[in-house]
N, C-alpha and C positions, 0 to 999 in steps of 0.2 A: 637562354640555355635550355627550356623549357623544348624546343623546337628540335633540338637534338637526341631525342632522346623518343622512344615510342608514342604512339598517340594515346593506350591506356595509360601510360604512368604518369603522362600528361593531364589524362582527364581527374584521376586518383587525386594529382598536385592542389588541382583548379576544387578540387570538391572537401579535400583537404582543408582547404585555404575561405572556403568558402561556410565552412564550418566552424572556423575560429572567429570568424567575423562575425556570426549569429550567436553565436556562445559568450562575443566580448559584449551584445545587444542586450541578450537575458543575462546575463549577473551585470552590467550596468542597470538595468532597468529593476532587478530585485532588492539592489544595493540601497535604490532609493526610496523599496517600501519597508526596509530594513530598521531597524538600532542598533545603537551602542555597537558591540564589538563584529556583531554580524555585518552591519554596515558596511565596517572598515574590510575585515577579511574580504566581502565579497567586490568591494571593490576593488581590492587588489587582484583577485582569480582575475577580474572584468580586463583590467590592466595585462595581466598575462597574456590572457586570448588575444587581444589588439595584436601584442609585440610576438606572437607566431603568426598571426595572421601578416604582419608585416613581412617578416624569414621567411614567410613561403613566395612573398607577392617578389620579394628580390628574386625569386628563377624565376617566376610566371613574367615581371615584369608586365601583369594585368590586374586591373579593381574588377573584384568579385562582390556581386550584391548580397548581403544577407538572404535567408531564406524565413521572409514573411510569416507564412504559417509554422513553422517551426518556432520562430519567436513567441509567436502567439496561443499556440501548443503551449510551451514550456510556462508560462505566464500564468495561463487556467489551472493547469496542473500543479503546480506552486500554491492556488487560491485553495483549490477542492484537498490536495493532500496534505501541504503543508513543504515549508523551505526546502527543508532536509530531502525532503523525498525527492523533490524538483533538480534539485543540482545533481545528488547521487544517481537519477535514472539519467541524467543527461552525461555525466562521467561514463557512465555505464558502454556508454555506445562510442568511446573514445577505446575502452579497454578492450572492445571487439576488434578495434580496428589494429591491434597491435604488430600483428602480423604482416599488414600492409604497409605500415610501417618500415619494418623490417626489409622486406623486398626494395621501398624506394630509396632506403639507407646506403642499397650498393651503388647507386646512381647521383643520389645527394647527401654524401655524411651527415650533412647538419641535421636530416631529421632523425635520427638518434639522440640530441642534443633536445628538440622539441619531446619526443616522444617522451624522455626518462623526465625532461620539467613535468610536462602532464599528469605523468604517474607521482612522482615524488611529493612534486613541490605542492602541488593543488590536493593534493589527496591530503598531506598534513592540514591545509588550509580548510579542508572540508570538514575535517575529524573535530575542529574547532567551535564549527559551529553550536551554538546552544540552543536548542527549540524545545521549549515546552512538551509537545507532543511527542520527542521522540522519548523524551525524560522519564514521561508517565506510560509508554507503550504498554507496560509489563500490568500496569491496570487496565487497560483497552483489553490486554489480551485475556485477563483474570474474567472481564463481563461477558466478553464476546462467548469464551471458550465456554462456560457455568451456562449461558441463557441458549447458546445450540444446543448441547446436552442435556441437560433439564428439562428445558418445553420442546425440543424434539420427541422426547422419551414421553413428554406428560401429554401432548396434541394426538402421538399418533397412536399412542393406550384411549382416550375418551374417544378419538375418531372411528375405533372399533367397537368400541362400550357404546356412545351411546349413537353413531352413526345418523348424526342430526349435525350441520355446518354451523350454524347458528349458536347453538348450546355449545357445542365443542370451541367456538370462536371465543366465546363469551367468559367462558370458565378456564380458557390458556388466557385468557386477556387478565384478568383478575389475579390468576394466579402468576403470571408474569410480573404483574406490576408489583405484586408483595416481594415477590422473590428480587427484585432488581433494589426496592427499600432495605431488604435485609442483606444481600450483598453488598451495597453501599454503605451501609454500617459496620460489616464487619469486615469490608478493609477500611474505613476510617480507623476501628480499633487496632489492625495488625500493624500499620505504617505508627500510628504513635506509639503501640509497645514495642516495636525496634528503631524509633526513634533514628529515621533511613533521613537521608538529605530532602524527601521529598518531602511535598506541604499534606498531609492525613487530609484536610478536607479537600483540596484539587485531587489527591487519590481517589477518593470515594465519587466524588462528581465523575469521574473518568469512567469509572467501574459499572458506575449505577445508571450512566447514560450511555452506557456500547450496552449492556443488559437490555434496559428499556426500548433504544432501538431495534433490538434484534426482535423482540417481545413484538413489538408494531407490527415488524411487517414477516412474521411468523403466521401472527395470528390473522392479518388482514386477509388472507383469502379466502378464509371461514367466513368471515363479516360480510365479506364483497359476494360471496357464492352460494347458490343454492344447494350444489350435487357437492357430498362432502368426500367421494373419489375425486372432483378434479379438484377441492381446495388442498388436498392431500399433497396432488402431485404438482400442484404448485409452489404448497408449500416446500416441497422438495428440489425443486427449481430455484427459491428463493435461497435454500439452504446452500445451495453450490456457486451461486454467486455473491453471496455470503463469504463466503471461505474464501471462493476464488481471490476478490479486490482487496479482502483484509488479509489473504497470506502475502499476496503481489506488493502492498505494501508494505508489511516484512521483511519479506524477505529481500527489498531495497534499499529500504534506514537501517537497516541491522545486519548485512551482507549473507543474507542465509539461504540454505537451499528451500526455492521455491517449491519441488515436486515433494521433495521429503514431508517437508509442512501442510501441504495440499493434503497430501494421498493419505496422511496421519490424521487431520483430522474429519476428512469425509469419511474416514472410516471407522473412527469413534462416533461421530452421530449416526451413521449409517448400521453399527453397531447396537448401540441404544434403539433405534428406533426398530430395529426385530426383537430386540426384548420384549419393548410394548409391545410390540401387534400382537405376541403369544398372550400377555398377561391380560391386555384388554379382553380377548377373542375370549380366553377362561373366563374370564369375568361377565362377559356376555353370556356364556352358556351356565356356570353357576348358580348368576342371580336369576336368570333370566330377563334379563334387561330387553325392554323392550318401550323405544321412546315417538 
């Protein structure tokens, strides 16, 4: 059937098709690093893909191979972000395709009948899932958001004060790591005084370890560098991709807008860090600091 019909909505079919086959690969292949209830769900999404990759192959009437890297793509990204994130960005590129959809719907009904399973039925299936990390995000975001603005504001005050890489490295480092212990204390205290579904000490470990990492590698280009302009502007390199991977993951597990999130919070640190430069630079010509 496939032969009657244009050679792009031919090729759309064949990529279509080719799609679901790699899709049925990665949620079989997740299924089995899964448990309990994830497991099951995602073996059924796995099951789904198979039986539209089948609907399509009835017009092609040809086997289409998985697409390798894309499997293996999906796999890594799964390792490094975590379930949740893995399946919703691989949804994600299904719900772009809606439209295409739409067009091959005049030529073939049934993909109306695929299309609305995809959106419907799998998206319930996803919302199911349980994962740890997406549970505690709201602590990721407590450390992450506290340790930018904080030793953004406190690196780039000393960086003007006392304009030494070293000393400036040394004294965000210190101060970092108090501030990441007292953070992780006091949402351990905020999660058991509202006594939320979450576990106070996985809260506080979440909190106190997106802190302390930011803390690392804030202050590493002090440590690592001599001239305390480029550990500056490194570290302000560090800061935007910072933001950039931890809103991108965001704004994925939790369906939200990516640029709104982005541009809000580079521009609270970016904010904070002209406040220091004025108060350091006073403080350098008050005391006369000279190191």
């Amino acid at each position: 059937m496939v032969e009657k019909v244009d050679e792009d909505v031919k090729n759309r079919i064949l990529a279509f098709q080719r799609n679901e086959i790699t899709e049925h690969m990665v949620y079989n292949a997740l299924s089995k690093m899964a448990k309990g209830g994830n497991k099951r769900l995602l073996k059924k999404i796995s099951e789904d893909e198979l039986r539209h990759y089948g609907e399509w192959r009835s017009y092609t009437s040809r086997d289409v191979a998985p697409d390798r890297l894309i499997f293996f793509k999906y796999l890594l990204v799964s390792r490094l972000f975590g379930l949740t994130f893995a399946v919703k960005l691989m949804e994600k590129g299904e719900k772009e395709a809606e439209e295409v959809y739409e067009k091959i719907s005049l030529v073939f009904p049934k993909a109306k009948e695929i299309v609305s399973d995809e959106i419907e039925h799998e998206k319930t299936l996803i919302s199911m899932i349980d994962e740890e990390k997406v549970k505690y995000v709201g602590s990721l975001v407590l450390g992450l958001n506290d340790a930018l603005v904080e030793l953004t504001g406190a690196l780039v005050g000393l960086t003007f004060t006392l304009q030494n890489s070293k000393l400036v490295g040394v004294a965000g480092l210190v101060t970092g790591i108090a501030a990441s212990l007292s953070m992780s204390a006091s949402e351990y205290l905020s999660q058991k005084s509202e006594k939320t579904e979450k576990n106070p000490l996985k809260a506080s470990l979440y909190t106190g370890i997106a802190y302390l990492a930011t803390v690392l590698i804030l202050s590493a280009p002090y440590l690592l560098l001599s001239d305390y302009r480029l550990s500056l502007a490194v570290m302000f390199l560090s800061i935007s991709l910072i933001v950039y991977v931890f809103t991108f993951f965001i704004s994925i597990t939790k369906e939200t807008s990516f640029r709104r999130m982005f541009l809000e919070m580079i521009l609270i640190s970016l904010g904070v860090a002209a406040v220091s430069f004025v108060i350091g630079w006073f403080a350098r010509i008050v005391f006369g600091i000279e190191v």
